[in-house]
C-alpha positions in Angstrom: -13.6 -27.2 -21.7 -14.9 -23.3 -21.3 -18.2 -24.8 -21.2 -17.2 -28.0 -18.5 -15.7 -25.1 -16.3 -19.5 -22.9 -16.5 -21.4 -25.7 -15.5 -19.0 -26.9 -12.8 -18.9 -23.0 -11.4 -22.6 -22.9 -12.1 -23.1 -26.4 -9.8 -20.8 -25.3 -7.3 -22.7 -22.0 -6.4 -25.9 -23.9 -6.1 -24.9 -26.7 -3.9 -24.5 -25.3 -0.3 -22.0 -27.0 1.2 -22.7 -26.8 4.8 -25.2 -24.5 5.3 -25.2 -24.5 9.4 -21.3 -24.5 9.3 -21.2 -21.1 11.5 -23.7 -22.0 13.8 -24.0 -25.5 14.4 -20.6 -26.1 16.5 -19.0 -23.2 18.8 -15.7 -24.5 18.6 -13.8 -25.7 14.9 -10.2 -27.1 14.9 -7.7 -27.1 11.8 -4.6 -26.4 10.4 -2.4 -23.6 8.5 0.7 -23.6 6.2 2.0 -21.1 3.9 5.0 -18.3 3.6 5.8 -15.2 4.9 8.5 -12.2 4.2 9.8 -10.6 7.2 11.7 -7.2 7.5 12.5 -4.2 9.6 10.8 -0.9 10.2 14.4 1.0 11.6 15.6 4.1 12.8 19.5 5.1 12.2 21.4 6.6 15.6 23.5 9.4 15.6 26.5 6.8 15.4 24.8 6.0 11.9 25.2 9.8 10.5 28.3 10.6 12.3 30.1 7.0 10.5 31.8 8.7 7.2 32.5 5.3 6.3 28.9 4.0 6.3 27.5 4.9 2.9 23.7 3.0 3.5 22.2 -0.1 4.9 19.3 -2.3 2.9 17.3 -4.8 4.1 16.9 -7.7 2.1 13.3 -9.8 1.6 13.6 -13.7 1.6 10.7 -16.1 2.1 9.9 -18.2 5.0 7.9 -21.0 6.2 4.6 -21.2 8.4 3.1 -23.9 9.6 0.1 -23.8 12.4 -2.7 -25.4 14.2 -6.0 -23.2 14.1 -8.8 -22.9 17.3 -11.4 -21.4 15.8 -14.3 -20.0 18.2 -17.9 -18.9 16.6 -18.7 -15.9 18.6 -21.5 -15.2 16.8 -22.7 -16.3 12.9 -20.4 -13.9 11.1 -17.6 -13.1 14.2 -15.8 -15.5 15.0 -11.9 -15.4 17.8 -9.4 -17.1 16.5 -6.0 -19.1 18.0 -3.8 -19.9 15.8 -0.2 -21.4 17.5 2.4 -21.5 14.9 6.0 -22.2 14.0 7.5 -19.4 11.5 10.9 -19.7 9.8 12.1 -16.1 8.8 15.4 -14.4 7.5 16.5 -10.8 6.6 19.7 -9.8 5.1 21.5 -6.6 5.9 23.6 -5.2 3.6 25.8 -2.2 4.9 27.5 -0.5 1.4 30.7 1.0 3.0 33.1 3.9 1.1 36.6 2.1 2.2 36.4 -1.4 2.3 33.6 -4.0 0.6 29.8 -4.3 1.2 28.9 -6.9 4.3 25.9 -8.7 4.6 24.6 -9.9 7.9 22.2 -12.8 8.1 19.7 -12.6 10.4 17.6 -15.6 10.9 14.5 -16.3 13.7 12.5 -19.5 14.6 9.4 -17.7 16.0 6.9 -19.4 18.3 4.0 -17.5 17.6 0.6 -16.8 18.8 -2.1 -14.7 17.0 -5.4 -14.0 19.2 -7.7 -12.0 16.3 -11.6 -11.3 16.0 -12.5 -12.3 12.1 -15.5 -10.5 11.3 -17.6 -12.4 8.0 -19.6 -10.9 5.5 -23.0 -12.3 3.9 -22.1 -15.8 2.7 -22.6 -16.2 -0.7 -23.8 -19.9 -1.8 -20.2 -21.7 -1.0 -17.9 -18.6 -0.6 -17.7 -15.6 1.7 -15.4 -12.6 2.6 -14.1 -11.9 5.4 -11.6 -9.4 8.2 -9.2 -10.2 10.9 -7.5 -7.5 13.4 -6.0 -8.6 16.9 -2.6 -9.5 18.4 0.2 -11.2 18.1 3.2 -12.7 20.5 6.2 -14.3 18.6 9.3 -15.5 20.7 11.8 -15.4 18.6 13.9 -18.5 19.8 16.9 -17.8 17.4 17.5 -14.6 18.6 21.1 -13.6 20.1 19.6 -11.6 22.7 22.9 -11.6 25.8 25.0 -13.7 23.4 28.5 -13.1 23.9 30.0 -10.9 21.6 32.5 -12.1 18.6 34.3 -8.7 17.4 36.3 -10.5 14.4 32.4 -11.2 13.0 30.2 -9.4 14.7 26.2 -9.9 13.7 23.2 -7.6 14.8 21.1 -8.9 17.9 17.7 -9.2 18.6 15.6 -9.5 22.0 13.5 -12.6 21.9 10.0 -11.2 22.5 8.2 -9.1 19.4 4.6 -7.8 20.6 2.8 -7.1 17.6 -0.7 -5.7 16.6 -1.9 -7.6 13.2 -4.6 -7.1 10.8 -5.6 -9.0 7.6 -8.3 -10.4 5.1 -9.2 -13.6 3.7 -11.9 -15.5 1.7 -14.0 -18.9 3.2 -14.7 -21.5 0.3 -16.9 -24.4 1.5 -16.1 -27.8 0.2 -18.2 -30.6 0.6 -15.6 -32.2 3.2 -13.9 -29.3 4.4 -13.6 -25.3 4.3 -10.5 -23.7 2.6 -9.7 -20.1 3.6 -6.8 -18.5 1.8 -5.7 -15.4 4.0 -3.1 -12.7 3.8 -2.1 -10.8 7.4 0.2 -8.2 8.2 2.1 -8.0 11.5 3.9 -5.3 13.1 5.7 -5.1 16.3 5.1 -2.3 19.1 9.0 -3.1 20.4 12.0 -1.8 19.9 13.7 -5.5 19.0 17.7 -4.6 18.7 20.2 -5.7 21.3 23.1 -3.6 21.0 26.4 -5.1 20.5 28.8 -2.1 20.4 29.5 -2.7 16.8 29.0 -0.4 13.6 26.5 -3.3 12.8 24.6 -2.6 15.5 25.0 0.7 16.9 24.1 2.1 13.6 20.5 1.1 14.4 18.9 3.2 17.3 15.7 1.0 17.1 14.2 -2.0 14.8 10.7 -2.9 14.7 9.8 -6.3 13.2 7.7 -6.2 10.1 5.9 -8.9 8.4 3.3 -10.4 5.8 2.1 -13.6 6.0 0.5 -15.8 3.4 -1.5 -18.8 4.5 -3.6 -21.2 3.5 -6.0 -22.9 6.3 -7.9 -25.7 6.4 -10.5 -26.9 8.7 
């Protein structure tokens, strides 16, 4: 089998799949999936440090969901703009660890419509395979968000504001199939923004700003 696997490797680096991939056509179309984990970059208020009852606040990690449609433009052979629209499904937890009374957890989930604009600059390609870059911009609306939602003091929740501008940067690897090219890609995201709505609430008001943070796994296909 050892030996099955060496020749197949051996074959595969050989066989240039699409050897005018980067140059023959300006414009390549595809799709994404994969997962992300999404949390906050915070600040506490003074209402935070002057709460004796407040011990600290956590932010939880759970994965989400990505799916998106990729517009791929071949600037030149190894810079290329991409487009990616997608639908993310996120969530964070906030546990607030109080000295008088038991921990509560608020559940913050967003549906974010999402658009990346990024440069992805390529290395040398190497027979089938090649490294590559990305750095850019991101918009995500998050349409979840509570943002001038009336507020419910007998279970208050922490708010966000719909828009997150974020600046994004990543890296990736291109494989070259003989039908198709499969890039698995990792990207960061972070938002310029403060993102909290205040509600008045120790939930809240313990926060004096909350940037979104997030890594994002995917796997495209075009």
């Amino acid at each position: 089998m050892v030996l099955a696997l060496f020749v197949f490797s051996k074959s595969y680096s050989q066989t240039q799949h699409h050897p005018y991939y980067d140059i023959e056509r300006k414009v390549h179309f595809g799709f994404a999936m994969g997962t992300n984990f999404s949390d906050f970059k915070y600040s506490f208020s003074d209402n935070y440090y002057k709460n004796d009852s407040l011990d600290f606040v956590e932010v939880g990690l759970i994965p989400g969901i990505t799916l998106g449609a990729i517009c791929n433009f071949h600037i030149r052979e190894r810079l290329d703009l991409r487009l990616i629209p997608s639908l993310l499904l996120s969530q964070r937890n906030l546990t607030y660890t109080f000295n008088d009374r038991p921990e509560s957890v608020k559940t913050i989930e967003s549906v974010y419509a999402d658009l990346p604009v990024y440069l992805k600059y390529k290395s040398t390609r190497h027979g089938n395979w090649r490294f590559y870059v990305t750095s850019g911009f991101e918009l995500a609306y998050d349409i979840a968000a509570e943002q001038g939602a009336e507020k419910d003091f007998f279970d208050p929740n922490v708010a966000l504001k719909h828009m997150n501008y974020m600046y994004i940067y990543g890296c990736g690897f291109d494989f070259y199939f003989p039908y198709f090219k499969f890039s698995p890609e990792i990207r960061v995201a972070n938002t310029f923004n403060n993102v909290l709505d205040p509600h008045g609430t120790v939930y809240s008001d313990s926060f004096s700003k909350l940037r979104t943070r997030m890594i994002m796994i995917s796997f495209q296909f075009e």
